[in-house]
ROMARLO-783475 format. One record per residue (C-alpha): residue in three letters; x, y, z. Coordinates in Angstrom, 3 decimals. Layout:
// residues N
<"Ala", <X, Y, Z>>;
...
// end
This chain:
// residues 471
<"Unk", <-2.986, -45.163, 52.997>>;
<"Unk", <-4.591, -48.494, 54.667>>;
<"Unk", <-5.268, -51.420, 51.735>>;
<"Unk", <-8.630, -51.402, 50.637>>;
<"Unk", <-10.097, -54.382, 51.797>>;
<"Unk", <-8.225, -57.574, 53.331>>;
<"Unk", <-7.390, -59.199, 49.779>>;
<"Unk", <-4.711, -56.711, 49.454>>;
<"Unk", <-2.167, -57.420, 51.435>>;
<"Unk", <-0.340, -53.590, 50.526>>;
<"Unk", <-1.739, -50.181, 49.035>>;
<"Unk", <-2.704, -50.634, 45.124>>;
<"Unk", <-1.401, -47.944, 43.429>>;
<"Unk", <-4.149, -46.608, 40.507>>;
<"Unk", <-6.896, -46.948, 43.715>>;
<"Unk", <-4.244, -45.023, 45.680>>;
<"Unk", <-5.715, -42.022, 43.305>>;
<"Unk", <-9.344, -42.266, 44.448>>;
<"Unk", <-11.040, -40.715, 47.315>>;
<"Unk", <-10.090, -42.136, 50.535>>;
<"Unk", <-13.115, -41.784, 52.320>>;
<"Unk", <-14.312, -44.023, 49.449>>;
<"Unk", <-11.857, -46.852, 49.662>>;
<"Unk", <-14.193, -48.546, 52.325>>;
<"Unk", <-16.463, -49.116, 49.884>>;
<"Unk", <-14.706, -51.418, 47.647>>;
<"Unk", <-14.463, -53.751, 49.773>>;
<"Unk", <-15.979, -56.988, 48.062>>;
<"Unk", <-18.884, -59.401, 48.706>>;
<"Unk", <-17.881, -61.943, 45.845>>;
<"Unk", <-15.740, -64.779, 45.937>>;
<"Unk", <-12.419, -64.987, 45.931>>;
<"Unk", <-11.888, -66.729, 42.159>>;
<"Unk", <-13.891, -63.634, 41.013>>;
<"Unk", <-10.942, -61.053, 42.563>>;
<"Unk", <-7.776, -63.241, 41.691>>;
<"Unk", <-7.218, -61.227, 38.304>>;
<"Unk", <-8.082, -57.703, 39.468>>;
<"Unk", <-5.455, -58.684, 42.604>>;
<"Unk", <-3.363, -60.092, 40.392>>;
<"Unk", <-3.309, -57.142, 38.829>>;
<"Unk", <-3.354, -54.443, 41.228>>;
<"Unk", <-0.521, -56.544, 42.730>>;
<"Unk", <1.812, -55.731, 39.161>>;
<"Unk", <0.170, -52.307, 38.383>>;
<"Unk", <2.994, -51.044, 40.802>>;
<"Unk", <5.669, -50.322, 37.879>>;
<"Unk", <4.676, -50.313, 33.965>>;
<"Unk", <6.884, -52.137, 31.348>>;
<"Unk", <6.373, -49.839, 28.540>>;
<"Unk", <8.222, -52.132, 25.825>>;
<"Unk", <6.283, -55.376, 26.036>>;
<"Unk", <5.992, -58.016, 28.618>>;
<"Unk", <3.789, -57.996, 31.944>>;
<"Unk", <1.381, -54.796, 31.226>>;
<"Unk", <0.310, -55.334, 28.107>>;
<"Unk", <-0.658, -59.102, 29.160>>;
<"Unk", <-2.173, -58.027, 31.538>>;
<"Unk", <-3.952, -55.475, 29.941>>;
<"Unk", <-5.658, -58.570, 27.194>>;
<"Unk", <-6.544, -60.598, 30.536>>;
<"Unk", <-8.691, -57.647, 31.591>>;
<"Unk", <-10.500, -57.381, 28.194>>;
<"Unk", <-11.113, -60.734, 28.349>>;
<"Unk", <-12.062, -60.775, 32.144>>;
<"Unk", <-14.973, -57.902, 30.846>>;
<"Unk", <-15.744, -59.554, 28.238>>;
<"Unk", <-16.466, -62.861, 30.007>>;
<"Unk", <-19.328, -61.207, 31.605>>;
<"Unk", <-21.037, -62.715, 34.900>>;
<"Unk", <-19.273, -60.659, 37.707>>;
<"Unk", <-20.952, -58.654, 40.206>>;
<"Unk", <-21.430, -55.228, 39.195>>;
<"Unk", <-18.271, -53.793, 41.466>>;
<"Unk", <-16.512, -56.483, 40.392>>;
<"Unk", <-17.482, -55.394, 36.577>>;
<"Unk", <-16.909, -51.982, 37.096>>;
<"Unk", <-13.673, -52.326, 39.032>>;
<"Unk", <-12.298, -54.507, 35.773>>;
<"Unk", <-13.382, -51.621, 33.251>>;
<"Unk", <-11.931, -48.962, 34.877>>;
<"Unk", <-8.378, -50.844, 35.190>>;
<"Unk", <-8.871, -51.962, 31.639>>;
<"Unk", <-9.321, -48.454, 30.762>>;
<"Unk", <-6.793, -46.613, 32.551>>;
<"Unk", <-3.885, -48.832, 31.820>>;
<"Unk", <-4.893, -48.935, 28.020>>;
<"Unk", <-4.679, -44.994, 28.031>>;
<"Unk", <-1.546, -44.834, 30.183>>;
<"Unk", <0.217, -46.727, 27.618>>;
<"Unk", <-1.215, -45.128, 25.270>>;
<"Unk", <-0.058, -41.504, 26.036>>;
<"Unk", <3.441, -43.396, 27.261>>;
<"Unk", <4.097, -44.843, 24.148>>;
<"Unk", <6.797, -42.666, 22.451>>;
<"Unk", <7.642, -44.916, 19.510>>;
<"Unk", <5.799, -46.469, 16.556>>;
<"Unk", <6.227, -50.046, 17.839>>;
<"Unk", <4.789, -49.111, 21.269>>;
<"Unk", <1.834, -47.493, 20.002>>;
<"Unk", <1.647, -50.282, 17.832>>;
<"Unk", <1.639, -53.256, 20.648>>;
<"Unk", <-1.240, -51.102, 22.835>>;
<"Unk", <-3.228, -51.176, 19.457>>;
<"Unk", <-2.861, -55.110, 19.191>>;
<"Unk", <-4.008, -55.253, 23.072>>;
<"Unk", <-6.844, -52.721, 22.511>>;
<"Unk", <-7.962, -54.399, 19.152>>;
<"Unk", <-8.230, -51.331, 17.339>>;
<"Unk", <-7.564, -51.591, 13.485>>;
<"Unk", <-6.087, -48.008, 13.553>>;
<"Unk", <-4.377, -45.171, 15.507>>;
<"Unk", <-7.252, -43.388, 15.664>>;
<"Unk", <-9.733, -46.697, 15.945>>;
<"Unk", <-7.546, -47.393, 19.123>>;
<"Unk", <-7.801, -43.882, 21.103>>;
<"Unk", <-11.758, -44.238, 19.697>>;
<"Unk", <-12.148, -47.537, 22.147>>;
<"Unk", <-10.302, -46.215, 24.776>>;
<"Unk", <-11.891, -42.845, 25.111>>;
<"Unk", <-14.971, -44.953, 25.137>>;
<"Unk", <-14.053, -47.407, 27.773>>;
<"Unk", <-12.698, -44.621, 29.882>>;
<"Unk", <-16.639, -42.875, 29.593>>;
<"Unk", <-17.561, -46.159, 30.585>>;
<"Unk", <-15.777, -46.305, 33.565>>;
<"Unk", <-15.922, -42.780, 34.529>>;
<"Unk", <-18.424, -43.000, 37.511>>;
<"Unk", <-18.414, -42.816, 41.099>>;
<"Unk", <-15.280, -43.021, 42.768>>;
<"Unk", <-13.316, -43.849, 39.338>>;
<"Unk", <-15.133, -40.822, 37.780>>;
<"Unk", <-12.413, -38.436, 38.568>>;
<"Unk", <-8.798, -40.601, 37.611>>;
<"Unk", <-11.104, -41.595, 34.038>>;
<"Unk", <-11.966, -37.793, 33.349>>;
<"Unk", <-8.224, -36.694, 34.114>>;
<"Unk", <-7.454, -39.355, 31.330>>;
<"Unk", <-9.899, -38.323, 29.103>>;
<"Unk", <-8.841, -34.888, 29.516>>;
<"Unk", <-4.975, -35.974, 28.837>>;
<"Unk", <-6.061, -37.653, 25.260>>;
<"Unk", <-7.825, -34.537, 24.159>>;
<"Unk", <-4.829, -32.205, 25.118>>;
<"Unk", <-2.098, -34.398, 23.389>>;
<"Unk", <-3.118, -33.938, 20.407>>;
<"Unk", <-5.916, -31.220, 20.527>>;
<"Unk", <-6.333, -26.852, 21.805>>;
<"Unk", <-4.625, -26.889, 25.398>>;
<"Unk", <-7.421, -27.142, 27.902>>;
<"Unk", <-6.650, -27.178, 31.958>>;
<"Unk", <-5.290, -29.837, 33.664>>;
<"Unk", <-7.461, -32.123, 36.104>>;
<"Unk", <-4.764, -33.924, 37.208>>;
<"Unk", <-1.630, -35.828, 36.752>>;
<"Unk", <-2.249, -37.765, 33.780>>;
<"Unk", <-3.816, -34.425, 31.702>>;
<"Unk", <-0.739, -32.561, 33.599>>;
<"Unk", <1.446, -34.386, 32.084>>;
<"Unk", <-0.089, -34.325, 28.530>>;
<"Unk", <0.211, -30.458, 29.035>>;
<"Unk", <3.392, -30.493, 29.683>>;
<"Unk", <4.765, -32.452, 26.924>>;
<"Unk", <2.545, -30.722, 24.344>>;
<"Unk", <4.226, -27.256, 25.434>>;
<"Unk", <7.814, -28.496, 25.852>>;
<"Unk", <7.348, -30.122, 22.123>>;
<"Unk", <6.181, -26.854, 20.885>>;
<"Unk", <8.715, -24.623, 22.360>>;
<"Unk", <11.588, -27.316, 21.190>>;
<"Unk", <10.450, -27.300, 17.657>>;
<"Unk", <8.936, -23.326, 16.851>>;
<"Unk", <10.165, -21.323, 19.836>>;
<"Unk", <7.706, -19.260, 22.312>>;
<"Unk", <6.196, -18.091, 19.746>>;
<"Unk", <4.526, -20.892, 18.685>>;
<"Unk", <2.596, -20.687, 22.359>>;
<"Unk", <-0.870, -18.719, 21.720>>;
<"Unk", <-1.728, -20.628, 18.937>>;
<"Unk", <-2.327, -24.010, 21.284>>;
<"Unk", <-4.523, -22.024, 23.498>>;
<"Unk", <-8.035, -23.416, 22.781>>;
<"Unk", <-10.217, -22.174, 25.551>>;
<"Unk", <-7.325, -21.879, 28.398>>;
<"Unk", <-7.360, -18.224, 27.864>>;
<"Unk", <-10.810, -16.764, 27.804>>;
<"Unk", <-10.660, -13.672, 29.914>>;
<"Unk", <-7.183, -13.245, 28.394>>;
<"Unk", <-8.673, -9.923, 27.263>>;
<"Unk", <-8.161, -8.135, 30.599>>;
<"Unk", <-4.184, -8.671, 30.665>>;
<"Unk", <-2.129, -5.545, 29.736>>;
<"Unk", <-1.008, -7.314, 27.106>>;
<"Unk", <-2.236, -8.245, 23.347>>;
<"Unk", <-4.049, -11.412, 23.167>>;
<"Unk", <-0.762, -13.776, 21.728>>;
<"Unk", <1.574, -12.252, 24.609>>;
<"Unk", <-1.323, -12.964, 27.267>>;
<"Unk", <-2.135, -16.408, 26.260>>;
<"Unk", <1.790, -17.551, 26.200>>;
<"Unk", <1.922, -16.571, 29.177>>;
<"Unk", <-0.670, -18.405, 30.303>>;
<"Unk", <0.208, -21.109, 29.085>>;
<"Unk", <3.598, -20.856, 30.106>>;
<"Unk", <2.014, -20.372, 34.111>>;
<"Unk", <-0.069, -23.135, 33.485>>;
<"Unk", <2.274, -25.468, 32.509>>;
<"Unk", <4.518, -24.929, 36.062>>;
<"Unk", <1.280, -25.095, 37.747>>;
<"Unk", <1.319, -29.069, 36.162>>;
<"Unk", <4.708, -29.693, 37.121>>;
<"Unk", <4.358, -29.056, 40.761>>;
<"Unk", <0.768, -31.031, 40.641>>;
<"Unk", <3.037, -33.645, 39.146>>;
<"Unk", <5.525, -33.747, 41.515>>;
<"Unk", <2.912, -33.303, 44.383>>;
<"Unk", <2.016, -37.085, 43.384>>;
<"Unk", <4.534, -39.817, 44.965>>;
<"Unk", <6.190, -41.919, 42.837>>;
<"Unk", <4.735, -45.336, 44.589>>;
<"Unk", <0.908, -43.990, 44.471>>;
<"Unk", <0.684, -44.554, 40.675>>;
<"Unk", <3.074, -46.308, 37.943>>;
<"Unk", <2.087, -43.450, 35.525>>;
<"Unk", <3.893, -40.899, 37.626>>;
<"Unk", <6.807, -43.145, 38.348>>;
<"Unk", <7.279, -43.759, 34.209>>;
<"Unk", <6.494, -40.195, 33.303>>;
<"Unk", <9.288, -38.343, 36.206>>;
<"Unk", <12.382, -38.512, 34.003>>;
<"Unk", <10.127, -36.912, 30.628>>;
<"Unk", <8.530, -34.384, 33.235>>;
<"Unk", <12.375, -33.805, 33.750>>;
<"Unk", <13.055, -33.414, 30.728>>;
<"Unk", <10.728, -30.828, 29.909>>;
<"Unk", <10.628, -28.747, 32.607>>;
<"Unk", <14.441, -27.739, 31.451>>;
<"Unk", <13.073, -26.770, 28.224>>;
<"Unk", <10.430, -24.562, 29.814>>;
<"Unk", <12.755, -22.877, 32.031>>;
<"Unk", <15.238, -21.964, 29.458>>;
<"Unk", <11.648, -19.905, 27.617>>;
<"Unk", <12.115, -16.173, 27.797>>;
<"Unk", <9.015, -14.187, 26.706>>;
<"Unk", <9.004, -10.613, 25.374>>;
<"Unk", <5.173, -9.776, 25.925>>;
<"Unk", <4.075, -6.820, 23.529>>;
<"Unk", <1.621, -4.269, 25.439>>;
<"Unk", <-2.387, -4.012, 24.651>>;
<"Unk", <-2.387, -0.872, 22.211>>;
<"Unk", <-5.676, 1.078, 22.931>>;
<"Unk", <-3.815, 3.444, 25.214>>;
<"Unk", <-0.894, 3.914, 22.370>>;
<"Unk", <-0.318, 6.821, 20.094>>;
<"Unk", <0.523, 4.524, 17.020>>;
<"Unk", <-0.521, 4.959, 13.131>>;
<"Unk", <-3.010, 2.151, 11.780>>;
<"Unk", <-1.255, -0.013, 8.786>>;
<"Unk", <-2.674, -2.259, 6.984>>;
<"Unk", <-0.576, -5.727, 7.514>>;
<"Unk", <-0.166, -8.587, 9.499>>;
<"Unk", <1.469, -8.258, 12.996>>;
<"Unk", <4.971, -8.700, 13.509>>;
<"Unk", <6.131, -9.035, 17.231>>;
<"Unk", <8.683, -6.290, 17.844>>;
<"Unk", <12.308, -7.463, 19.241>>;
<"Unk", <13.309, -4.145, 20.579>>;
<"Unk", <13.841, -3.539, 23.781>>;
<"Unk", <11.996, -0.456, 23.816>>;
<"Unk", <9.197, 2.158, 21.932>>;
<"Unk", <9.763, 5.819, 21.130>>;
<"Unk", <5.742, 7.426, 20.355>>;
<"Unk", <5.535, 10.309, 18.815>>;
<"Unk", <2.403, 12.587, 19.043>>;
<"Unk", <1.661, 16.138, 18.090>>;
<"Unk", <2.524, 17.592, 21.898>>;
<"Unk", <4.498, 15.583, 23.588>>;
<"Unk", <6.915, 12.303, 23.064>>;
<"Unk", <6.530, 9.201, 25.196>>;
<"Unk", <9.088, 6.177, 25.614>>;
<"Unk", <8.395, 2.889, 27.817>>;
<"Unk", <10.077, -0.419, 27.599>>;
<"Unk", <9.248, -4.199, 27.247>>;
<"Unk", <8.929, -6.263, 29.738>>;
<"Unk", <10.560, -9.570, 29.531>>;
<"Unk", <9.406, -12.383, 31.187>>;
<"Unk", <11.866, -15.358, 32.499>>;
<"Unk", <10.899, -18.832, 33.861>>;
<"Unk", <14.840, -19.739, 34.482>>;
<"Unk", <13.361, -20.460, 38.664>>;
<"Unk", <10.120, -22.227, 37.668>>;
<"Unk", <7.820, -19.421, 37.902>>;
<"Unk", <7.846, -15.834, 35.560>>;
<"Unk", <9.458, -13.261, 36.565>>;
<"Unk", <9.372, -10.023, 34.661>>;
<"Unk", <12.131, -7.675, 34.068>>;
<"Unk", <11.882, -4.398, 32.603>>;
<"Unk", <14.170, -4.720, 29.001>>;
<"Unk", <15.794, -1.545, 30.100>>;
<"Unk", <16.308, -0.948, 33.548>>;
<"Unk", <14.655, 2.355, 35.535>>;
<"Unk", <12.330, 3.158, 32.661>>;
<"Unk", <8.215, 2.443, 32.694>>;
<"Unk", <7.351, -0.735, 31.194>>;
<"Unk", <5.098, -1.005, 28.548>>;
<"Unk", <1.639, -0.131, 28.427>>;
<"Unk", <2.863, 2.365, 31.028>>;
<"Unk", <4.825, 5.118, 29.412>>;
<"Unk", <7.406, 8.170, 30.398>>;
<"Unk", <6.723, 11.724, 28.384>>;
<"Unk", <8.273, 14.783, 27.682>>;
<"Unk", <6.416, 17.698, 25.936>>;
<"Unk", <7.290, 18.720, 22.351>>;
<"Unk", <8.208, 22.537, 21.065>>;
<"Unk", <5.416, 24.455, 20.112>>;
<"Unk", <7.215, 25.637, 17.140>>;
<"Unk", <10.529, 24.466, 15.354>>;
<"Unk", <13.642, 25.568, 13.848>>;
<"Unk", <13.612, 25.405, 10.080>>;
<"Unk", <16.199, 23.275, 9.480>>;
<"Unk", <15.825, 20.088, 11.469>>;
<"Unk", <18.151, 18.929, 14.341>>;
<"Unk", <18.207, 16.972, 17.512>>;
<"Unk", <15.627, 18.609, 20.214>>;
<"Unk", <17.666, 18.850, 23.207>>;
<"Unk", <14.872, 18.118, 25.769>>;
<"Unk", <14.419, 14.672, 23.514>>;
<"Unk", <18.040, 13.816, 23.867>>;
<"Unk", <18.031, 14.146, 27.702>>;
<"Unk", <14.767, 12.131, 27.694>>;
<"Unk", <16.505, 9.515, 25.947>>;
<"Unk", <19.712, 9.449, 28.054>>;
<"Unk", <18.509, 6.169, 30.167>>;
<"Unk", <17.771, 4.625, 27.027>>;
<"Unk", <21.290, 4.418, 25.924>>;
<"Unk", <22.456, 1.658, 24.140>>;
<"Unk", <18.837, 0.326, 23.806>>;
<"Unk", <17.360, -0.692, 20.780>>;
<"Unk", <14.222, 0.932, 20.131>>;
<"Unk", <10.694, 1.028, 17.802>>;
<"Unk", <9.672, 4.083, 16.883>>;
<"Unk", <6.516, 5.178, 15.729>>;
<"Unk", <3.450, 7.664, 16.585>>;
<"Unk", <0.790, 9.886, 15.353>>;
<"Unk", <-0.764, 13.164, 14.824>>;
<"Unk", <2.847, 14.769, 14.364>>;
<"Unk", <3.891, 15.916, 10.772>>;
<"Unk", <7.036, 14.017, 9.096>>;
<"Unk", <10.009, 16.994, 10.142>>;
<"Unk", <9.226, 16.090, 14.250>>;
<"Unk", <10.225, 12.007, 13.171>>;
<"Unk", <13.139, 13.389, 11.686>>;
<"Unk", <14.316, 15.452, 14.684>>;
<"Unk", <13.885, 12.471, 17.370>>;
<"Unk", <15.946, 10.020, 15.030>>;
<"Unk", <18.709, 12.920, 15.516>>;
<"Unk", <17.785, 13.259, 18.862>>;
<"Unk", <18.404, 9.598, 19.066>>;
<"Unk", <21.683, 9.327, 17.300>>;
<"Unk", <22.623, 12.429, 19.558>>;
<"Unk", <21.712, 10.468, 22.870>>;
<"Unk", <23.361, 7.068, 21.508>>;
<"Unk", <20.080, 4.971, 21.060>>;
<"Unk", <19.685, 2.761, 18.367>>;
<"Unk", <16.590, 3.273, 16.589>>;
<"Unk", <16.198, 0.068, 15.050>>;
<"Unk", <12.533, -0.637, 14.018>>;
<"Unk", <9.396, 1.253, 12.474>>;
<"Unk", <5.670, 0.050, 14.068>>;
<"Unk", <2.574, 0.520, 13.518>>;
<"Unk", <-0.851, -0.564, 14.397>>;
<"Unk", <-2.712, -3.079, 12.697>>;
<"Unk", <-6.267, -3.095, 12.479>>;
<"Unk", <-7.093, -5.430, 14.531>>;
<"Unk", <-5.262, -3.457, 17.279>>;
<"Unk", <-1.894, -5.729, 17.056>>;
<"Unk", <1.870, -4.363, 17.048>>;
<"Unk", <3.569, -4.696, 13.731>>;
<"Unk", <7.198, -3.505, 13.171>>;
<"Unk", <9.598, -3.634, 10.186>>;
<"Unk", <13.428, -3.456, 10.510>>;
<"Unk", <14.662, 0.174, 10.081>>;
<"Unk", <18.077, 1.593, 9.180>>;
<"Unk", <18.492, 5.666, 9.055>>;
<"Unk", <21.184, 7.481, 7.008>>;
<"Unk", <22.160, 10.466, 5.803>>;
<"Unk", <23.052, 11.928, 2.759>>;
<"Unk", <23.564, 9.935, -0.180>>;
<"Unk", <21.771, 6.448, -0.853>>;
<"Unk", <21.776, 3.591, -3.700>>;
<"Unk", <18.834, 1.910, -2.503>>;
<"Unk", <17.305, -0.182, -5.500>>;
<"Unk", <13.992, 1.782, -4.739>>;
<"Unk", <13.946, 4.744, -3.668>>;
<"Unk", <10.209, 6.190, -2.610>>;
<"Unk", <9.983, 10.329, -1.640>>;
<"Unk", <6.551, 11.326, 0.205>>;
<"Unk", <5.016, 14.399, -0.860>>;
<"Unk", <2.129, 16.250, -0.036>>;
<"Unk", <1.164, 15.357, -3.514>>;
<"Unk", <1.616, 11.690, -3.553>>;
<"Unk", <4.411, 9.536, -4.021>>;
<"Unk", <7.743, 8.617, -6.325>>;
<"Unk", <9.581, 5.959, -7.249>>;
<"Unk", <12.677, 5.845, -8.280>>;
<"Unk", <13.444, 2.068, -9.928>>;
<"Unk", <17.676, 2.051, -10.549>>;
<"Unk", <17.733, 1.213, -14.315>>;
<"Unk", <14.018, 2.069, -14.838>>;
<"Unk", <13.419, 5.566, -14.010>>;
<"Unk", <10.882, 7.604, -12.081>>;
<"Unk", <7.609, 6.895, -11.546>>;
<"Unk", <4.796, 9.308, -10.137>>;
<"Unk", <1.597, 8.282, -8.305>>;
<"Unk", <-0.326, 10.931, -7.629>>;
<"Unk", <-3.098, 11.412, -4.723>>;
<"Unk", <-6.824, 9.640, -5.794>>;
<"Unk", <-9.945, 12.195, -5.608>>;
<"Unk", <-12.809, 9.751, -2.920>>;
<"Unk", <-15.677, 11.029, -1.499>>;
<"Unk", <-13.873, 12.021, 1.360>>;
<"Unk", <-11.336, 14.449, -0.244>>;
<"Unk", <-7.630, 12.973, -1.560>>;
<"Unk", <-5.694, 10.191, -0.188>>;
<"Unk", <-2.651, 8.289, -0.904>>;
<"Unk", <-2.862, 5.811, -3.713>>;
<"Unk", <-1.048, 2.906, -1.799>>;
<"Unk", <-2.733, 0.599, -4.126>>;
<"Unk", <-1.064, 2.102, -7.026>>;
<"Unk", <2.394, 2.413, -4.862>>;
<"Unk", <2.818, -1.056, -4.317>>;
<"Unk", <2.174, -2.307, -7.618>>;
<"Unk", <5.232, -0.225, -8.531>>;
<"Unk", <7.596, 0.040, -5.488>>;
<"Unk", <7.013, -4.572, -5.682>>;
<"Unk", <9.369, -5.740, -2.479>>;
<"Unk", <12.827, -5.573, -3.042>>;
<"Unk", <16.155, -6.272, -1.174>>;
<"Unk", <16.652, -2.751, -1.017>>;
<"Unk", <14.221, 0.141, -0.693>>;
<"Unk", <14.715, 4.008, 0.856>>;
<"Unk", <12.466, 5.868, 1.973>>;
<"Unk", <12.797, 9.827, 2.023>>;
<"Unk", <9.874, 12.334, 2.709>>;
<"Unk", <8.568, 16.142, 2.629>>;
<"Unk", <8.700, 17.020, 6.147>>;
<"Unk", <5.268, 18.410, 6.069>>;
<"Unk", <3.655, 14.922, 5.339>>;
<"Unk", <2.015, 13.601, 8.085>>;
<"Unk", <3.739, 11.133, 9.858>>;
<"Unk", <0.894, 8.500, 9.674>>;
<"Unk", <1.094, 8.602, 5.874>>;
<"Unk", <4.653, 8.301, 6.330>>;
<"Unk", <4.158, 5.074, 8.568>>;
<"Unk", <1.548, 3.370, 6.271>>;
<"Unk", <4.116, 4.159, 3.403>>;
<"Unk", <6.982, 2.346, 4.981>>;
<"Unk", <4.910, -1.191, 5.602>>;
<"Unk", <3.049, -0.771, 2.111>>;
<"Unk", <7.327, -0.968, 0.744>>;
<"Unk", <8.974, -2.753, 3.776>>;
<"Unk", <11.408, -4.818, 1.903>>;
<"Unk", <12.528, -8.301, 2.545>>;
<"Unk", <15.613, -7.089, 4.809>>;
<"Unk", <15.071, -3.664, 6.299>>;
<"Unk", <13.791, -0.627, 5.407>>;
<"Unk", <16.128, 2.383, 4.683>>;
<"Unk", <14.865, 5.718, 5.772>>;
<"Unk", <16.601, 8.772, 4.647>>;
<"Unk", <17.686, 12.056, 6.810>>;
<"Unk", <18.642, 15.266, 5.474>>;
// end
């Protein structure tokens, strides 16, 4: 790019950031005495010192060169947008307490939060005409360091993005994602996926998006960039080593409504249940290992969740349950898999039969979901056996209600409640009895329907996994 007027002998980097077709117009009708600092300074804008020295002098010789007054109004507004810009670069470079501390002495604020207060104002100040767009990008990069994630403008709100994700995957894990959304993820609600899974991913695109806008930026058009590559670096490794495991939108799902929080489930697959027919898809999970998602189905050749694979159900059933062969062949590609079951509209005996059908076909059932109200997955940890069992608490389903057997305590019986809408299960009544325990078992009539079963198991899902019993 060609210097901006003839006192600058060589391209000055932060008005390397503005429109070129606008560069024309900064050329200056003032003296000379009245552009010595802002050469000056242009001249040793090209490389920050973050820990003292040359910046932050410079930085008090603009605030007093704007204070001073008297200067054309270029001139003026030329001075308050360098005053502004550098104040927040250092500010949102400053990684320890005694930097942040020096840009508050040059700023003059009495606090932290005095200090961004001035420099958010300056940069409003200064964000007009041709500076309007580098002093929105900052403002943009204070309110995402610290505030809901909002889209990058540019390099200095890219990079705030990208630190604010790396810091939150380094210190909670993906899953800590959605919940710095803020309005990045509005029409999240057409995604496949639930809302959390959608706006992680998101994010996580986003955030890739701002490291190529970064490094679309030479280093020698703008000291910010140059200070900021080897963090950008540093970050970018953290985000490539995030694997997501996005759970699937449940309005086309056949699962039983519970009532409790969500719980993200780490299988690698789910097994629905219905009345007719059973249905089986798998996660996807999504990898950023090459700088951009990818998505792999968790279990190779089967449909990935929302989209499913079925198989229709007997009409009628032995007496005695036992694997259903047509299950077990259904389940063959599944093998080795873990998988979440769960379902609907199917009575207790056909749950029974597909864990067989399971442990037949080698697939590892190894979590119980449900629905939650608000339309999110929730799964407990699930452990079958057969036969005997020592559980602490030991619940049996019947048609009739519930029991609970409490070692060293005896039995307790909570019977159906008579509403206006007929009987129903007195889960109330069965969790003020069956309280949380290490261990808890959980055996059933096979007649019972399996959403009662289902709501059962979360109302006393205990703090390690749930046992469930087979005949």
């Amino acid at each position: 790019m060609q210097p901006y007027c003839t006192f600058m002998p060589r391209p000055r980097p932060l008005l390397r950031l503005l429109p070129a077709l606008l560069l024309p117009l900064l050329v200056p009708s003032t003296s000379f005495a009245d552009r010595s600092l802002l050469d000056r300074a242009h001249d040793a804008l090209h490389h920050y010192e973050l820990d003292g020295g040359g910046t932050l002098e410079l930085l008090a010789e603009l605030n007093a060169f704007v204070a001073a007054g008297d200067h054309e109004p270029a001139v003026a507004h030329e001075a308050e947008f360098l005053r502004a810009v550098v104040a927040s670069d250092l500010w949102l470079l400053a990684e320890q307490s005694s930097q942040r501390e020096a840009v508050q002495r040059a700023v003059g604020g009495a606090s932290a939060e005095e200090t961004e207060a001035v420099i958010v104002g300056r940069l409003r100040d200064a964000a007009a005409g041709i500076y309007a767009s580098v002093a929105e990008d900052s403002l943009r990069a204070l309110e995402v360091q610290s505030g809901p994630l909002r889209a990058p403008m540019g390099s200095r709100s890219a990079y705030a993005f990208v630190s604010r994700v790396a810091e939150a995957v380094r210190e909670d894990g993906a899953a800590a994602l959605s919940a710095l959304a803020g309005t990045l993820c509005d029409d999240c609600d057409t995604s496949p996926f639930d809302a959390p899974s959608a706006t992680a991913m998101r994010i996580m695109d986003v955030a890739f998006e701002s490291v190529a806008r970064i490094a679309a930026v030479p280093d020698d058009a703008d000291p910010f960039v140059e200070a900021i590559a080897p963090r950008v670096a540093a970050a970018e490794a953290v985000l490539r080593a995030v694997s997501l495991r996005p759970q699937p939108r449940l309005d086309a799902l056949s699962l039983a409504i519970t009532e409790t929080q969500s719980a993200p489930s780490s299988a690698d697959g789910l097994v629905l249940i219905e009345r007719a027919r059973l249905c089986t898809g798998a996660f996807s999970v999504v990898r950023y290992d090459t700088g951009t998602s990818v998505a792999h189905p968790a279990v190779q050749g089967a449909a990935v969740l929302p989209a499913v694979d079925c198989v229709a159900l007997p009409d009628s059933y032995r007496p005695f349950p036992g694997p259903l062969e047509e299950v077990v062949a259904h389940l063959a590609r599944y093998r080795g898999a873990a998988m979440a079951v769960g379902g609907t509209g199917a009575e207790g005996h056909v749950l029974t039969r597909v864990l067989m059908s399971a442990m037949r076909a080698e697939v590892p059932v190894a979590s119980l979901v449900g629905r939650t109200p608000a339309g999110m997955l929730a799964a407990i940890p699930l452990r079958t056996v057969r036969g005997d069992d020592r559980s602490a608490i030991q619940v049996y389903v019947r048609l009739g209600g519930h029991s609970v057997l409490i070692r060293g305590a005896g039995t307790r019986t909570i019977p159906r409640l008579r509403t206006e809408e007929g009987f129903a299960f007195d889960y109330e009544g069965l969790r003020s009895v069956a309280r949380r325990s290490r261990t808890t078992s959980l055996r059933y009539m096979h007649s019972v329907p399996l959403d009662e079963l289902v709501t059962t198991a979360f109302a006393v899902a205990p703090e390690t996994h749930l046992t469930l019993v087979l005949p």
